[in-house]
C-alpha positions in Angstrom: -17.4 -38.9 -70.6 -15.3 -36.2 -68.9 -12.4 -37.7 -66.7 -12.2 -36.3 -63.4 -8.8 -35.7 -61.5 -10.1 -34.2 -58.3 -13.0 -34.8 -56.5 -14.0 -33.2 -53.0 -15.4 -34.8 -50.3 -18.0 -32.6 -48.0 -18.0 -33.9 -44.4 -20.5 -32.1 -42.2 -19.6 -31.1 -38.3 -23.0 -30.9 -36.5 -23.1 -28.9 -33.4 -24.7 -31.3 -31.1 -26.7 -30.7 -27.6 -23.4 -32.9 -25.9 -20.3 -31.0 -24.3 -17.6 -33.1 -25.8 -13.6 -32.8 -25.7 -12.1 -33.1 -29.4 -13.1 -35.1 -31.5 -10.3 -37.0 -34.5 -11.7 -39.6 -37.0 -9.6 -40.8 -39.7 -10.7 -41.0 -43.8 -9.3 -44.0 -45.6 -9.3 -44.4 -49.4 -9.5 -48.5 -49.9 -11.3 -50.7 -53.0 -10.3 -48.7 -56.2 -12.1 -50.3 -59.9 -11.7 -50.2 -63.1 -7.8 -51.2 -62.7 -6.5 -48.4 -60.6 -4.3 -48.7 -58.0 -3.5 -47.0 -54.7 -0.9 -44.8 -53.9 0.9 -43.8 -51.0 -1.0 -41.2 -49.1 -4.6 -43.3 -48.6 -5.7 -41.4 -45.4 -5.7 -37.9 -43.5 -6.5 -37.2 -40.3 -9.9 -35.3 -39.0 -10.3 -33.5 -35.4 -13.4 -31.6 -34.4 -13.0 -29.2 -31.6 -14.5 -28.9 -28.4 -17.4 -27.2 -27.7 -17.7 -26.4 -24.3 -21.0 -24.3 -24.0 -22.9 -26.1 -26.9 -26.5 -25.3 -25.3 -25.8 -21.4 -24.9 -22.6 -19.4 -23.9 -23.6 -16.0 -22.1 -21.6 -12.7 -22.5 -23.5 -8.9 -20.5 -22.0 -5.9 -22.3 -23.1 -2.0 -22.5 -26.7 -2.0 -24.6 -24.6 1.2 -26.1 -21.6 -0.3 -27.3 -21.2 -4.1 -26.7 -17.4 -3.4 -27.3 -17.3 -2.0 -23.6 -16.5 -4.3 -20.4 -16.4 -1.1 -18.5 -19.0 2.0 -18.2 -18.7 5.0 -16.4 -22.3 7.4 -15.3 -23.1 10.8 -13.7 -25.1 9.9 -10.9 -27.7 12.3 -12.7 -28.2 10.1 -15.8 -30.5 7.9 -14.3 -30.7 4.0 -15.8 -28.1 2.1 -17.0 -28.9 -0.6 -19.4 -27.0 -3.9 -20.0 -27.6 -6.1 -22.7 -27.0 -10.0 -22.2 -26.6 -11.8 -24.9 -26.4 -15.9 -26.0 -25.2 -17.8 -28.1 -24.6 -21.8 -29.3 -27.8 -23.9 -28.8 -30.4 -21.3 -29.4 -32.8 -24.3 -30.1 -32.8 -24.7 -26.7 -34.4 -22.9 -23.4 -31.8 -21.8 -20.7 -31.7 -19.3 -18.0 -29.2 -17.3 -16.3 -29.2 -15.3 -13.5 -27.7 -11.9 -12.4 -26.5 -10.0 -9.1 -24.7 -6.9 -8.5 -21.8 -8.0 -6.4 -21.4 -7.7 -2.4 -18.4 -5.0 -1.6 -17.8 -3.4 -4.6 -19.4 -0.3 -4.5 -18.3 2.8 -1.9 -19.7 6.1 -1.9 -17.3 8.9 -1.2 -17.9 12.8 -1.1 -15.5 15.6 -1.3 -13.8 18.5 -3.4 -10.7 16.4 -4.6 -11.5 13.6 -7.7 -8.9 11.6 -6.9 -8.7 11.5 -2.6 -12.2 11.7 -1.5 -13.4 12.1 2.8 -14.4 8.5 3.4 -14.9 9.4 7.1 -15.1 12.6 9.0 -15.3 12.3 13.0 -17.1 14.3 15.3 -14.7 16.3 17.2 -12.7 19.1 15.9 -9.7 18.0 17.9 -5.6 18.3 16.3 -4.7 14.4 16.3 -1.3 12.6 15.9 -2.3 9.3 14.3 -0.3 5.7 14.3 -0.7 2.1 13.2 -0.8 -0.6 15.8 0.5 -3.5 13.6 -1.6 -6.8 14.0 -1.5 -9.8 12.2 -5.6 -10.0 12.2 -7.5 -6.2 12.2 -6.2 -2.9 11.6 -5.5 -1.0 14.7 -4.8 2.3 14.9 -4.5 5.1 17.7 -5.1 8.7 17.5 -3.7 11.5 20.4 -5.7 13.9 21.4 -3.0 17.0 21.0 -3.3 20.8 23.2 -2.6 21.8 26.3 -5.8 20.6 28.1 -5.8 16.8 26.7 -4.5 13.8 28.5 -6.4 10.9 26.2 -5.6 8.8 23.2 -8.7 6.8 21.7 -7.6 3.8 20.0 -9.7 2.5 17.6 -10.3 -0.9 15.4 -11.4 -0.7 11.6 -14.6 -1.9 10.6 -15.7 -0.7 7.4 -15.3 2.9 9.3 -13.4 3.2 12.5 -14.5 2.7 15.4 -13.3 3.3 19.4 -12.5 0.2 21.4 -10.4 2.3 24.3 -9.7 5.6 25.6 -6.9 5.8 27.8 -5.4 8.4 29.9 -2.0 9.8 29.3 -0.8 13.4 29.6 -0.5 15.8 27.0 0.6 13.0 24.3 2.7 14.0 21.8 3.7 11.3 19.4 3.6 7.5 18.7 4.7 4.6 16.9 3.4 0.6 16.7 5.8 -2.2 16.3 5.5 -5.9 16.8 7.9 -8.5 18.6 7.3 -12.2 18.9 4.3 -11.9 17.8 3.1 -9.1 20.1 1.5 -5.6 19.2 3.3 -2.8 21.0 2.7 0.8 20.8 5.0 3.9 22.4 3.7 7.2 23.0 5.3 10.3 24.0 4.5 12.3 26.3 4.6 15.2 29.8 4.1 14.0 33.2 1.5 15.8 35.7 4.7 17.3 37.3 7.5 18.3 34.9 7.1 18.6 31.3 10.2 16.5 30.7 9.4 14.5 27.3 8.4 10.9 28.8 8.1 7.4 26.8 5.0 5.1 27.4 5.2 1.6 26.2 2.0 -0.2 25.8 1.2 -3.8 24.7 -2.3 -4.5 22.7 -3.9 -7.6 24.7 -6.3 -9.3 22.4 -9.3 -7.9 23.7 -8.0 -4.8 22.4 -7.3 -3.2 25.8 -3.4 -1.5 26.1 -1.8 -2.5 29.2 1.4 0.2 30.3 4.6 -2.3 30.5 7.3 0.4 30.8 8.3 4.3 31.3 11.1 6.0 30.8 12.7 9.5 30.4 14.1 10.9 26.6 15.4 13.9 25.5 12.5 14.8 23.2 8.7 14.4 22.4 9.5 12.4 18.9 9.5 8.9 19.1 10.1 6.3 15.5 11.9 2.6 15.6 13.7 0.6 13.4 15.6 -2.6 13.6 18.5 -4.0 12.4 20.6 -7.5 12.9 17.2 -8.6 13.9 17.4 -6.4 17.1 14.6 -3.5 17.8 15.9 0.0 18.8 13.4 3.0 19.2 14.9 6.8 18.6 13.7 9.4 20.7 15.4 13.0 19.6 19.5 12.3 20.1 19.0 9.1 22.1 18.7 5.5 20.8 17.3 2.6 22.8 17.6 -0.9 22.6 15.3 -3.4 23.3 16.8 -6.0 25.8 15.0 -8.6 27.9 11.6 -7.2 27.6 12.3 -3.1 28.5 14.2 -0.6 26.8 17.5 0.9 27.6 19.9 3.9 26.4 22.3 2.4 23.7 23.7 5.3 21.8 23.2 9.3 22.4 24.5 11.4 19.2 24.9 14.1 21.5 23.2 16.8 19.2 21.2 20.1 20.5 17.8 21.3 19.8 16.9 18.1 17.3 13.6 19.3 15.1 13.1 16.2 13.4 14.3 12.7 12.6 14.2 9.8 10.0 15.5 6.5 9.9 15.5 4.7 6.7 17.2 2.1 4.1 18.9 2.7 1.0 16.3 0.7 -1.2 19.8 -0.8 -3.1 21.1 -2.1 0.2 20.3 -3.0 3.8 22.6 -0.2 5.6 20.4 1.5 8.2 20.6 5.5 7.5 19.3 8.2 10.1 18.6 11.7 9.2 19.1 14.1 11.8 17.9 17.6 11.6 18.4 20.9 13.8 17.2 24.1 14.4 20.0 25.8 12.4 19.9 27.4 9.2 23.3 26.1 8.3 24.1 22.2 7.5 20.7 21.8 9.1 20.4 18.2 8.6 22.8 15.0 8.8 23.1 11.6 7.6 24.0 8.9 9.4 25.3 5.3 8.5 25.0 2.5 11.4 28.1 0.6 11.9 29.0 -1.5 13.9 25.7 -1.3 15.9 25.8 2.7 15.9 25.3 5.9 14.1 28.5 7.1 13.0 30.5 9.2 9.8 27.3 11.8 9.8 27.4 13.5 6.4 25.8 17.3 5.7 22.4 17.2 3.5 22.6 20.5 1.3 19.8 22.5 3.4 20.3 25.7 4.2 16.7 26.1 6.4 14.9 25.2 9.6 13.7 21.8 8.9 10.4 20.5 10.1 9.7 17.4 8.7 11.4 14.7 6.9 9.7 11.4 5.7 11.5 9.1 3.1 10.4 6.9 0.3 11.5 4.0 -2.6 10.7 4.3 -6.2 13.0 1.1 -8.0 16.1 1.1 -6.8 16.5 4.8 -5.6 15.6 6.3 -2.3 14.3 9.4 -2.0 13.9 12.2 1.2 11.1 14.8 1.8 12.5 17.7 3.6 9.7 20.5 5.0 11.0 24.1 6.0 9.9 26.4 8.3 9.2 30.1 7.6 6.9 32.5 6.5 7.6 30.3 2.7 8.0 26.6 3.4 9.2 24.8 0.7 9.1 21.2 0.3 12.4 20.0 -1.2 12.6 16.6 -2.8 16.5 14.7 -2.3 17.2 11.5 -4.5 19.7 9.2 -3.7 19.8 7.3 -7.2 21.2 3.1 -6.8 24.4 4.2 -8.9 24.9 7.5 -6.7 27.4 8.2 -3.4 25.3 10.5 -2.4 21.5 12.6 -1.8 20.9 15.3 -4.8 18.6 17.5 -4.7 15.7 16.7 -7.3 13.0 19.6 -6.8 12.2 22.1 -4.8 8.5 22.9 -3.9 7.5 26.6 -2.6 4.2 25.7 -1.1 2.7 28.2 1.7 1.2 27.3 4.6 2.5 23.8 4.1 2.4 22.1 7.6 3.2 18.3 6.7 3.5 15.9 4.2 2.9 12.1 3.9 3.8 9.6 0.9 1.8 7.0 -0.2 1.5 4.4 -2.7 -2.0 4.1 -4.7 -2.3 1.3 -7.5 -1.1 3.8 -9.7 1.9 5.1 -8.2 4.4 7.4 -5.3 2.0 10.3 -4.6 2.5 12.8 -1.9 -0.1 13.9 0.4 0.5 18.2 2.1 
């Protein structure tokens, strides 16, 4: 008779038709013969996992390659098949069901693969376009721009734009929406009917969507952008800076500077020192840099352009902070300025010859800065 020194036990897990959480039993050896004894290790310890889908667990994949959780088809190709398979309690009959889901799909058309028309209105009309910040819809409103237009449309997004308003306002120019306490305001540039001194318009967004006026006053130029700063709001119109105060606007600083083309204010991204670029129509030192102390611009500081500036728009990528300057001429160039977290000053980064370049507009997709001329 052979003598044995191991011996295995075979202990069967059988998938059952019960969701269960995990499952430990215990195996005891106890009762030896024959004049054996038992040792010290006389058990070990057993746990069955859970099985949360024991009567089927569906996956849908590509019928091509089941490897795929994502497909992409020419609109020419015609079906697309799916394959959904089961597995765990095949003994079983289950159903499932299936629905493309609300919202996801968009059709867009255009020349461009990335930035497609999503909607095109009916007019042919030049527009200045700006948000109207509110906490609930997206409100936005467009000026009508050339000599014979006195209307700005604003209009509420629902899937596509659409007009809530027209109002009446002379040869509008520019605009800019802000909020305080709460409140959606909006100011627009523009002539009067009698001189074509540049003229301010505030307006307040009631919640029926109608703009009520709430103020008018006279500025030195047609551009209009705001900022704030030690939680106060000031509005910049060419050389002159406003500050809020009891519900109306009044002059608080004027830099005093001659035949302004452009403005920008902006933060370093490392910091929360309020900057204004200022540029003229000069072809020397045309642009400054300003620094707000002591609640005002001071200590302006020349930005290396050499060229009549038409635009400038700023941006953050980490921790540097970059500037957009447009020039005039029969070549406009768009020049890129990066003010890096560990610098003292802008450097010029790039420098992009781009004719018949009118304006330019950053924005951030999922993917990243990109920069729309």
């Amino acid at each position: 008779m052979a003598i044995v020194k191991h011996s295995t036990l075979e202990i069967w897990a059988v998938l059952d038709a019960e969701p269960e959480m995990n499952e430990t039993f215990t195996v005891t050896l106890w009762n030896p013969t024959g004049g054996a004894r038992l040792g010290q290790s006389l058990q070990t310890s057993i746990t069955v996992l859970q099985n949360q889908a024991p009567l089927g667990l569906f996956r849908i994949s590509s019928s091509f390659n089941r490897t795929l959780d994502k497909m992409t088809v020419e609109e020419h190709t015609g079906s697309v098949f799916l394959t959904v398979s089961r597995s765990n309690g095949l003994e079983s009959v289950v159903s499932v069901e299936w629905e493309t889901r609300s919202g996801t799909a968009f059709g867009m058309r255009g020349d461009h693969p990335a930035l497609l028309m999503y909607q095109s209105l009916r007019d042919s009309l030049a527009s200045v376009w700006c948000l109207v910040p509110n906490e609930d819809y997206v409100v936005v409103l467009r000026l009508l721009k050339g000599p014979a237009q006195s209307q700005a449309i604003l209009y509420r997004w629902k899937g596509v734009f659409v007009p809530v308003e027209i109002i009446s306002i002379h040869s509008p120019s520019s605009c800019v929406g802000f909020t305080v306490n709460g409140s959606s305001y909006v100011a627009v540039s523009h002539a009067t009917n009698t001189t074509p001194t540049a003229t301010i318009s505030l307006f307040r967004l009631q919640a029926d969507f109608n703009l009520t006026q709430e103020q008018t006053f006279a500025v030195s130029g047609y551009g209009v952008k705001h900022f704030y700063a030690e939680s106060q709001l000031y509005m910049i119109a060419s050389s002159e800076i406003f500050l809020r105060l009891r519900d109306s606007f009044s002059l608080h600083q004027n830099l005093d500077l001659q035949s302004i083309t452009t403005f920008e204010p902006f933060r370093r991204n490392s910091g929360t020192l309020q900057h204004l670029a200022v540029c003229m129509n000069r072809t020397s030192d045309t642009c400054l840099i300003y620094q707000w102390i002591n609640e005002r611009f001071q200590n302006p500081q020349p930005l290396a352009v050499n060229a009549i500036v038409k635009q400038v728009k700023s941006f953050h990528i980490g921790g540097d902070t970059f500037l957009i300057v447009v020039s005039e001429g029969p070549n406009p160039t768009c020049m890129v300025f990066m003010w890096g977290s560990q610098q003292s000053f802008f450097q010029q980064s790039q420098s992009i010859p781009f004719p018949g370049l009118f304006t330019v507009h950053p924005f951030t997709p999922l993917s990243g800065i990109y920069v729309r001329q």
